[in-house]
N, C-alpha and C positions, 0 to 999 in steps of 0.2 A: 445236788447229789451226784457223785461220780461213779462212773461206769466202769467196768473192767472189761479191757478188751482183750478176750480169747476164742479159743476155738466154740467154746460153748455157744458166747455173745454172736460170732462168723455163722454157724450153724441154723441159730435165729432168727438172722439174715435172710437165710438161702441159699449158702454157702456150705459146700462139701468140704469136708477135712482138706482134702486135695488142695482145691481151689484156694483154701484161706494159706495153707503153705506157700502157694505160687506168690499170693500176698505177701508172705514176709520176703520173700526171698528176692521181689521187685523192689521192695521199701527197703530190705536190709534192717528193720527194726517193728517193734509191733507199730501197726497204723492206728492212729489217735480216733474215738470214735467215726469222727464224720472222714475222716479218711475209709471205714472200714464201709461206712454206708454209701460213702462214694463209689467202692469196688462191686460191694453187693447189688447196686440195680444195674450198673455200667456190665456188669458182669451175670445179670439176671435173663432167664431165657426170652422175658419179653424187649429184652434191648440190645441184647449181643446175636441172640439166632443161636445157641448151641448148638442146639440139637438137626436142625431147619439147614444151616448157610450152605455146607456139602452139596445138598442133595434140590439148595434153590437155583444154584451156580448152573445146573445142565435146562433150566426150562429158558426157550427161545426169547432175547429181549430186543433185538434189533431190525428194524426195517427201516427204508429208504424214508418214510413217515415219523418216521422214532428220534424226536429231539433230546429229549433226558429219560433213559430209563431208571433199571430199582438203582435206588443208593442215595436220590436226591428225597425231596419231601415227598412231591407226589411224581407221575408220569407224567410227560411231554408230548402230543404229540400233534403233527401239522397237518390244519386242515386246511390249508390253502388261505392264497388273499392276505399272506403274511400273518396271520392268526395262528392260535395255539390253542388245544385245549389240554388242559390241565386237570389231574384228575386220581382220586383216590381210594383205596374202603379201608379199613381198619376196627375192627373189634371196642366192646367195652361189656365182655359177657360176664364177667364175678362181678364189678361193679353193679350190672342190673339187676342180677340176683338180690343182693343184697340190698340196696335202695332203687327199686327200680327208675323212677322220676329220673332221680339226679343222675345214673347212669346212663340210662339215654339222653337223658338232655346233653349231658360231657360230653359223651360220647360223638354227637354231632355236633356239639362246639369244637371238640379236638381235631376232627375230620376238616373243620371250616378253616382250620389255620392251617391244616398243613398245604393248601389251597392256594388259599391268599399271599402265604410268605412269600409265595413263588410271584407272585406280583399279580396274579388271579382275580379275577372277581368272579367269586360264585354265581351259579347259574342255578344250579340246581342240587339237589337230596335226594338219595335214595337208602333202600335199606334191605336186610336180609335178615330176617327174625324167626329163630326157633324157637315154638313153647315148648311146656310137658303136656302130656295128656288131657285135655280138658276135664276131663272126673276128679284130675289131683287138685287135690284141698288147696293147692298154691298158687294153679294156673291161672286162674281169673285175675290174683294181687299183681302177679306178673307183667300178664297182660295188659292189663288196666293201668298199671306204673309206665311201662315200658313206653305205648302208644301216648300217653300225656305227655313223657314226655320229650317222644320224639318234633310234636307235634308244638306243646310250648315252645322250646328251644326254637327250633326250624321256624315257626311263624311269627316271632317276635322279631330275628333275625332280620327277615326278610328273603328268604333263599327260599322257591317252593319247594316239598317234595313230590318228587312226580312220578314215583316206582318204588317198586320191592318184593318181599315176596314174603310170605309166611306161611310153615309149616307146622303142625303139631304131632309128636312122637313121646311116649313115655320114656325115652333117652332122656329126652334133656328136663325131667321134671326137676331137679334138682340145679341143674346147669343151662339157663336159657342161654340165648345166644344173639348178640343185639351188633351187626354188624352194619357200619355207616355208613355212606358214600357220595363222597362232593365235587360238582363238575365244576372249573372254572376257564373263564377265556381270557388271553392274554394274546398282548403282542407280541410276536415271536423273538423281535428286537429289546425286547423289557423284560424278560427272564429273572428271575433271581435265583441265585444257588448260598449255600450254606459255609459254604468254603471261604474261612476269613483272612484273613490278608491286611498286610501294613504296620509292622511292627510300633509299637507307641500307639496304634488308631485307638480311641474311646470305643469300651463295648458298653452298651449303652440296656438298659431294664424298662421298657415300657407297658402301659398297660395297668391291671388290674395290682392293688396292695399283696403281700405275699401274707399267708395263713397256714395254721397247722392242717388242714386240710389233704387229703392225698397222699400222708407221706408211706412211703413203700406201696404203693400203689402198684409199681411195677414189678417189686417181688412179691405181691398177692397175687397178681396176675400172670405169676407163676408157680403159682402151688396150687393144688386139688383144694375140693371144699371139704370139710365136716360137719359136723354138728355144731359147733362156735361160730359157724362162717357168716351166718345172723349178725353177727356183736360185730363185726370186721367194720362198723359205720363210718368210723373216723379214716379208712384208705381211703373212702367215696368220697371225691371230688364236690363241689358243689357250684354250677353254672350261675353264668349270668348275662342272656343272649343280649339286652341292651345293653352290657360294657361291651360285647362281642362284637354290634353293628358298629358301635364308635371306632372299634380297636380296627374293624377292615377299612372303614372309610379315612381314617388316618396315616393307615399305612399306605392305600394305595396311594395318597396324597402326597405322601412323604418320597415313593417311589417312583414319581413322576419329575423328581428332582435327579441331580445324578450324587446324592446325600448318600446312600447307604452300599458300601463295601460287601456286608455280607448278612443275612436274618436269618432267622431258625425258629420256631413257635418251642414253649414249654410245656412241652407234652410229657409221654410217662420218663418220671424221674426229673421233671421240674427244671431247676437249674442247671444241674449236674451235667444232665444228657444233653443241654443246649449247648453250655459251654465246650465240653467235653469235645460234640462230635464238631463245630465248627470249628476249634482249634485245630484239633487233629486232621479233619481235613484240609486243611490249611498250611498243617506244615510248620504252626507257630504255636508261642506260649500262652498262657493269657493269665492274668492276675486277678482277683474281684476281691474288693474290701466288701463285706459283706454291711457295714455300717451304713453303708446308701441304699441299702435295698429296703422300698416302699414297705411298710410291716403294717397289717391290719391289728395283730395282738400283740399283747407286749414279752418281753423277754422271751423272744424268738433265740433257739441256740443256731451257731452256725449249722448242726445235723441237721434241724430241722427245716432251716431256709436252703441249704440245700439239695433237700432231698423233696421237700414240698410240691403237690403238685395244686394247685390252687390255681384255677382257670384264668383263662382272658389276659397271658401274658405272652410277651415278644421279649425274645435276648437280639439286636442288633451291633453289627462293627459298621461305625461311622465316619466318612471323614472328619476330620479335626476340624476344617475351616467353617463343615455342615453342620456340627450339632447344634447351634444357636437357632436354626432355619429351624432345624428338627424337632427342639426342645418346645416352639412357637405352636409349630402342627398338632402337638400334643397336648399344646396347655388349652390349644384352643378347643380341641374337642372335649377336655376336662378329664384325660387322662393322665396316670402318672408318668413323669419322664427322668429318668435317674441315669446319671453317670457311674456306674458301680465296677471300674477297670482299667484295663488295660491291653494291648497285645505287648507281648515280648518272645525273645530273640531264644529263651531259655527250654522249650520243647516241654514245659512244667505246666501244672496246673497249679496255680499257688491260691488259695485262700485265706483272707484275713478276716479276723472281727474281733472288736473291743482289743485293739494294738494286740495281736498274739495272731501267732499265724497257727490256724485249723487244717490247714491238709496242703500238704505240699508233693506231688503225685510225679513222676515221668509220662506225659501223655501217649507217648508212644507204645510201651509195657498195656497200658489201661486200653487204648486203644485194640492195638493190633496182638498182643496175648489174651485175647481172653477166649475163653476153655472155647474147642472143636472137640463138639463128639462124635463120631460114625456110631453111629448105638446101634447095637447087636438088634435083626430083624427075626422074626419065624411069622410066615405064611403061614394060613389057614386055607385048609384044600376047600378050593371057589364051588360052589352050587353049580350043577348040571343043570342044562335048560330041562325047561319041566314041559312036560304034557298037557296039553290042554284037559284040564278037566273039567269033572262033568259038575253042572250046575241045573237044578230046578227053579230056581229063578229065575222068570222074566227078564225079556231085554226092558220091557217097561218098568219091571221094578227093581231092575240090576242100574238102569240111569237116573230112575227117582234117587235110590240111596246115594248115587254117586255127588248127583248132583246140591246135595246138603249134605254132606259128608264134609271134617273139620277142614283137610287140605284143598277142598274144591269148593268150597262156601265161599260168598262173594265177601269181597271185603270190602264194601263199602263204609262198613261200621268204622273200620280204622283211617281210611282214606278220606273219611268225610273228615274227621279232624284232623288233617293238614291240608293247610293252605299250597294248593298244586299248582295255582293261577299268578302269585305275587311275585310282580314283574313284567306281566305282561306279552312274556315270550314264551309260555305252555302252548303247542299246539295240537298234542295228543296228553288227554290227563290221564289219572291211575284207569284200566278198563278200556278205555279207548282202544287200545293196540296193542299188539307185543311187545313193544318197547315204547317207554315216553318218547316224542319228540318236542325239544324245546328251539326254538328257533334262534342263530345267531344273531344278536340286537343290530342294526343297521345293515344286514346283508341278507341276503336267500337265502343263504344256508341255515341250513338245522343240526341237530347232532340226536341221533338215536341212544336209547339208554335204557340198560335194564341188569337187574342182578338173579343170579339163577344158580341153582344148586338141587341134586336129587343124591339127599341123605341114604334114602333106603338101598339104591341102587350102588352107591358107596360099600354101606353097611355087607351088601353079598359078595363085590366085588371092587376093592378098591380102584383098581387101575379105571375099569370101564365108568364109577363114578365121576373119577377129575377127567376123565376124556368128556365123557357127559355133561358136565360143567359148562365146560366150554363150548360145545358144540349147539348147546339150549340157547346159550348166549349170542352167538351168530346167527342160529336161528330166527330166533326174537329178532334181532336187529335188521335181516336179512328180511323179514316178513314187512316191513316199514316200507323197503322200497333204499334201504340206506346200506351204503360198503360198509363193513366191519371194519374197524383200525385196529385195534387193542383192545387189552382187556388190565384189572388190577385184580386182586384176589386177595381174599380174606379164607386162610388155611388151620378151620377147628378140629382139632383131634385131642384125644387123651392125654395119657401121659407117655412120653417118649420111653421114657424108662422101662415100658413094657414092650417087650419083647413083639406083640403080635400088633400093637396100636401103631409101633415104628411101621411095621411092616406094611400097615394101611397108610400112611403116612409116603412113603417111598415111593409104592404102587402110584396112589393118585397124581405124586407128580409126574410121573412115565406118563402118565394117561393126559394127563395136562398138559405135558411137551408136546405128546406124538399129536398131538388135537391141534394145538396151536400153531405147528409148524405147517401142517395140511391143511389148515385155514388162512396162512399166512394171516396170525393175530396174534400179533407178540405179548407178553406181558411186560407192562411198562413201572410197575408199583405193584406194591401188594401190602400184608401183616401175617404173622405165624400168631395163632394164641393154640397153645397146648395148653397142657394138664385140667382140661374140662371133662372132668367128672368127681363122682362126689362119692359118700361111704356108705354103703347101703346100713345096716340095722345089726349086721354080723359081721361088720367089718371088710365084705367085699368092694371093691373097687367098680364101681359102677361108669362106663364111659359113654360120652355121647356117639351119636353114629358119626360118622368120619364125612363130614361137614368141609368142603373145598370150596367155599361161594368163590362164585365169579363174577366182578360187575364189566360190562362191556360195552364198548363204547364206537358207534359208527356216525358216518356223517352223509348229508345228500346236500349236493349242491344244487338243487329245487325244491325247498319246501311244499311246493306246491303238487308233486309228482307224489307227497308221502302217502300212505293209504293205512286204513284200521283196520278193525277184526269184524264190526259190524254188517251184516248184511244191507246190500244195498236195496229199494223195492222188488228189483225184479234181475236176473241175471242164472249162469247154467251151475251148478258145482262139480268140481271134481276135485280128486285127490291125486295130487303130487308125490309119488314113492312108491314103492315095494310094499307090502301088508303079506306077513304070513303066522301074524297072531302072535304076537309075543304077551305072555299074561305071568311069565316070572318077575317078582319084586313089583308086579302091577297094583293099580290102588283099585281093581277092579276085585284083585285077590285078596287084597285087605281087607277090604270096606265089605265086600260081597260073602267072601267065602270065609274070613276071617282068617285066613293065613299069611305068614312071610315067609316066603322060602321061594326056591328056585335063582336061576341065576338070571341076570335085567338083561335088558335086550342089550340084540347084537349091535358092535360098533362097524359103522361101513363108510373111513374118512373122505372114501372117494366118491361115495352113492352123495355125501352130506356135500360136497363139495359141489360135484356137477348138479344136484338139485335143486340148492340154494345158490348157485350161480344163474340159473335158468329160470326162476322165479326171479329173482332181484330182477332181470332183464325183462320179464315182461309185466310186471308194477312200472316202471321206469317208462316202458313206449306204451303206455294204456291202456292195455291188455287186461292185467286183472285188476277188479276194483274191488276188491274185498281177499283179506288173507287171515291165516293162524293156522300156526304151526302145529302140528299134532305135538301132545306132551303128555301128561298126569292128566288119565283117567280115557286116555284112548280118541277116535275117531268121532264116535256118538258124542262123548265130551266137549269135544272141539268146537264140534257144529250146534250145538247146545249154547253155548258160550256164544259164539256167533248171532242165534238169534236172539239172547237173552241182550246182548248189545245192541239192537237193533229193533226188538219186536216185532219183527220181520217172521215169516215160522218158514217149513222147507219139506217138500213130500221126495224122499229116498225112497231108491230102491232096494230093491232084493241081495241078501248078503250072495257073495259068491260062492259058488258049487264046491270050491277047492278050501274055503276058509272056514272053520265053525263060525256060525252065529255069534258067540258072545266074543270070541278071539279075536273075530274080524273087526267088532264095534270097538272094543275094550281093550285089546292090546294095545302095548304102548312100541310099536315100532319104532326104532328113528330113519330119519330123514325124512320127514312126511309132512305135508302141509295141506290145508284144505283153500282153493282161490276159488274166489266167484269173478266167469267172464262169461262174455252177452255173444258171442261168439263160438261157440265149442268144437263145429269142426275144426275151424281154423288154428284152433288151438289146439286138438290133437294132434292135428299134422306138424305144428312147427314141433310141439315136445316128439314128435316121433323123427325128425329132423335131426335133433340136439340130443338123442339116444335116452330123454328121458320117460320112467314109466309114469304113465297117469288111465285114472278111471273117474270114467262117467258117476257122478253119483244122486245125481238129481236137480232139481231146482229150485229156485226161493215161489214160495207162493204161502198164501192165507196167516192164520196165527196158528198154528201148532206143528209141531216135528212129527212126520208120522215115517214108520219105514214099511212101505209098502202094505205085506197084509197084517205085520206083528203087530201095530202099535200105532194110537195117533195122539199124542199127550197135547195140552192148550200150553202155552209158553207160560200163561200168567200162571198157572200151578206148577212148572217149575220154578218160577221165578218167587212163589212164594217158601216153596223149598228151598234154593237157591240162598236167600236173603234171610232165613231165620235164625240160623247157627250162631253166628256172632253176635248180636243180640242177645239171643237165650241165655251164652255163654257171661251175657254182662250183668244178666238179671235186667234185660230190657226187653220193652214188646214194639214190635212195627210199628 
């Protein structure tokens, strides 16, 4: 059956009148389908950056540490000892809507190659997941999808996962949001980059059969949901972590030769987007008979084996003299290994199949014109900080609810199914710490690791959100005992298109620069996914809240010096920062008072700077032996948390004369940490030395959290509050 290629067909696509113009006017003639499906995802927001590239170009990417930043697969960067680590997050949020299993499984098989291309060997997983509401009729299918199958995927693998985070907002009931993240280690000297080279070289198809599977994937992942967005089954992807272990243990096999010129994983847009951007980077042509490409079903069209995204495949440029060595690698592991090209001299992308050429493109037009939008922005005037107000509830029953409340619930339910340990090099699991730590295989060193994001505080104010971002991120990493390096970031927002979603959009990365440069924590990778939001019932435009996850990623050159969040038997507490009760956009005014409003705490780059410089310092020389960082749900939360990791309980004093009671426990300050040391003057004195504030706040003793005369609660009945949310949420009991 033949097609008619017009503007209607371009439209279809994803394609604005505009844009399909640009297309004739590059070609000189209408483009033959799979030409036009060529432009439409090479040209689609989740592969070009339209809307995003502007305004990614100003956040900080380079430090003396910084070996490859954005542009290659993942970030680069040097931990010393001639090592590298490697490292990435990236999105698969309408895929999980819609199947959730197979979207997260992909979703971390796709994160795992773009990894390993780099000559990596995964280390480790992490994640960043928003639901909708737990009351919505869908949340449980979600959920229940999402976590099997992060969890399948990642533990068949063999990669633990060792972090993440998850949030639940009636934002995303429509729109979850399943964002990935994979750490690997590499030789500094064994790199691999994407950029191909060698005119004549063989570009070479290994890996998994090709299927109709995925295709437009990546302009679904550029359009909003509706009511049909159910039926969309056939864009979902479909994994397969055992061809996924064979495909990294072959390739690192393979890269251990000096065989391979140049690799690229087939991620979103399949063939297209490998070939494409390795040419282009490169500088050269490239040719593919589309006749050698491994086919799972029969009467595959050229459109659709090139636009396919069908997992567990590698596009490599070979030496000539190496593919025989390479072909051997491949057969052995019982993957497929196909010659399906060429490079040439011609700057073209030529495509063949069944003797007839299917797209014959200028790579450079496809590459470097595709559409820049500056999209018109409007701010919305930001919430004034709020007042503290007044509350009739208990501190004891304003941390009961907090502490089984859906964002502060313990997640063990999801972290018990994934394997955190596989490999052997876990030394802090999910709970243990503010950050995983996984330890460098043969060396001391460790790498800290964790993903963080605070939606609400987004939602009132963009900019202080993505500053927030990042500064949780160091935080957490900072609380290890480990220097911050970098960070990658996975950036969900609306649709661009709207006027005021751009505007949160813009804001956050201001907020994410000015963070990152006051941290000196470049960002080294990242992903944009927009258009996440779906159509309410009357046709409004429903968006999620402006979602800027950060995964970040530090290092300690003594594993042994790291430290957790648990209390130890016996030791003094105090709190590390300023406290003057900040309770706007708090989950204390959520959960407690049932409100959102006001505007989220104050940002102070420099209070977070010299604070978490002066903590990492004394973690380091053995000073504190227990840390966490104040976050979601305040002080009392923290220390809550604290002995729920330990069993340990803690008798506090008296809130301060100058703070309210519930502001002082429940505000969510930044720059704040709670350390337990066995020493306290000594410790006053140096923080009053090094200009930083800290307060006395009690000690560890017995089993239950009491503060002075309010309140003395037993740990085990928090802990059974604590531990019942997600469960309940599953239709399970303790």
């Amino acid at each position: 059956m033949s097609v008619t290629v017009d503007v209607n067909l371009a439209q279809s696509f994803g394609l604005t009148n505009d844009e399909y113009e640009k297309v004739l006017s590059i070609m000189d003639r209408t483009p033959t389908l799979t030409e036009l499906g060529i432009f439409s995802v090479m040209w689609s927001e989740h592969c070009s950056y339209k809307s995003s590239r502007l305004h990614l170009k100003t956040l900080p990417t380079k430090a003396p540490w910084v070996i490859h930043g954005p542009g290659e697969n993942a970030g680069v960067v040097d931990i010393g000892d001639g090592l590298a680590a490697v490292f990435k997050m990236e999105s698969h949020n309408h895929p999980s809507f819609i199947e959730p299993y197979q979207g997260a499984a992909t979703g971390v098989g796709g994160i795992l190659r773009d990894v390993f291309t780099m000559g990596a060997r995964p280390v480790a997983n992490l994640n960043a997941l928003r639901f909708g509401d737990p009351k919505h009729a869908d949340t449980r299918r979600v959920v229940d999808g999402v976590v099997r199958g992060i969890g399948g995927y990642g533990n068949c693998v063999g990669v633990p996962t060792v972090g993440g985070e998850v949030n639940f907002h009636s934002a995303y009931n429509g729109n979850p949001l399943v964002n990935a993240m994979t750490v690997g280690i590499a030789a500094q000297d064994r790199i691999f980059l994407s950029a191909a080279a060698g005119v004549g070289n063989p570009v070479v198809y290994v890996g998994s059969k090709t299927g109709r599977d995925g295709i437009h994937g990546a302009t679904m992942s550029s359009a909003e949901f509706d009511e049909e967005s159910s039926s969309k089954r056939p864009t979902v992807q479909v994994g397969d972590p055992f061809t996924e272990k064979l495909l990294i243990e072959a390739c690192l096999e393979l890269m251990a030769t000096d065989a391979v010129v140049a690799i690229q994983d087939m991620g979103a847009a399949g063939l297209t987007s490998s070939a494409v951007e390795m040419a282009s980077k490169g500088s050269v042509g490239i040719e593919l008979d589309l006749d050698h490409v491994p086919q799972r079903e029969t009467n595959m069209t050229a459109y659709e084996m090139m636009l396919s995204e069908s997992q567990e495949r590698m596009l490599m440029v070979l030496r000539p003299d190496r593919t025989e060595e390479a072909r051997r690698i491949f057969e052995k592991w019982e993957l497929d290994f196909a010659v399906i090209g060429h490079l040439t001299d011609t700057g073209r992308i030529t495509v063949r199949h069944l003797d007839k050429i299917e797209a014959d493109i200028p790579l450079g037009p496809l590459a470097d014109e595709a559409p820049i939008y500056d999209r018109p922005t409007q701010r919305q005037t930001p919430p004034e900080k709020l007042d503290v107000p007044e509350s009739s509830v208990t501190l004891e029953e304003a941390l009961k609810t907090l502490i089984g409340s859906p964002d502060l619930a313990s997640r063990a339910w999801i972290w018990n199914q994934y394997d955190s340990t596989v490999g052997g090099q876990t030394i802090k699991r999910p709970g243990g710490a503010d950050a995983a730590i996984v330890r460098v295989e043969g060396t001391n060193k460790a790498l800290a690791l964790t993903t963080d994001c605070t939606p609400r505080y987004g939602q009132a104010n963009a900019y202080n959100g993505g500053a927030q971002a990042v500064i949780e991120a160091w935080r957490n990493i900072t609380a290890t005992g480990a220097t911050p390096l970098a960070v990658t970031d996975n950036l969900n927002f609306g649709s661009p298109e709207n006027p005021a979603i751009m505007a949160q959009f813009v804001d956050a990365i201001k907020g994410m620069g000015e963070a990152c440069r006051a941290l000196d924590f470049p960002v080294v990778s990242g992903n944009v996914s927009l258009y996440n939001e779906t159509r309410s019932e009357n046709g409004r435009a429903l968006a999620i809240q402006p979602t800027p996850a950060i995964g970040g990623l530090g290092v300690l050159e003594d594993v042994t010096k790291a430290i957790g969040l648990a209390f130890p038997e016996q030791g003094e507490l105090f709190l590390v920062g300023d406290t003057e009760g900040e309770l706007g956009q708090s989950l204390w005014l959520r959960e407690v008072c049932g409100r959102e409003e006001g505007a989220p705490p104050t940002i102070d780059l420099k209070a977070e700077k010299r604070n978490g410089d002066f903590v990492r310092e004394q973690i380091l020389q053995g000073t504190v032996k227990a840390c966490h960082d104040v976050s979601d749900g305040g002080l009392l939360v923290a220390l809550t948390e604290m002995a729920l990791a330990s069993g340990h309980g803690c008798a506090l004093t008296e809130t301060p004369n100058n703070v309210a009671s519930h502001a002082f426990w429940f505000g969510e300050d930044q720059a704040r940490y709670v350390v337990v040391v066995n020493e306290g003057e000594a410790f006053i004195k140096t923080a009053q030395k090094a200009n930083v504030p800290v307060r006395h706040l009690g000690k560890i003793e017995g089993d239950h959290i009491s503060v002075a005369s309010e309140f003395s609660l037993n740990i085990e009945t928090l802990r059974n509050l604590n531990e019942s949310f997600l469960p309940s949420l599953m239709g399970e009991t303790l």
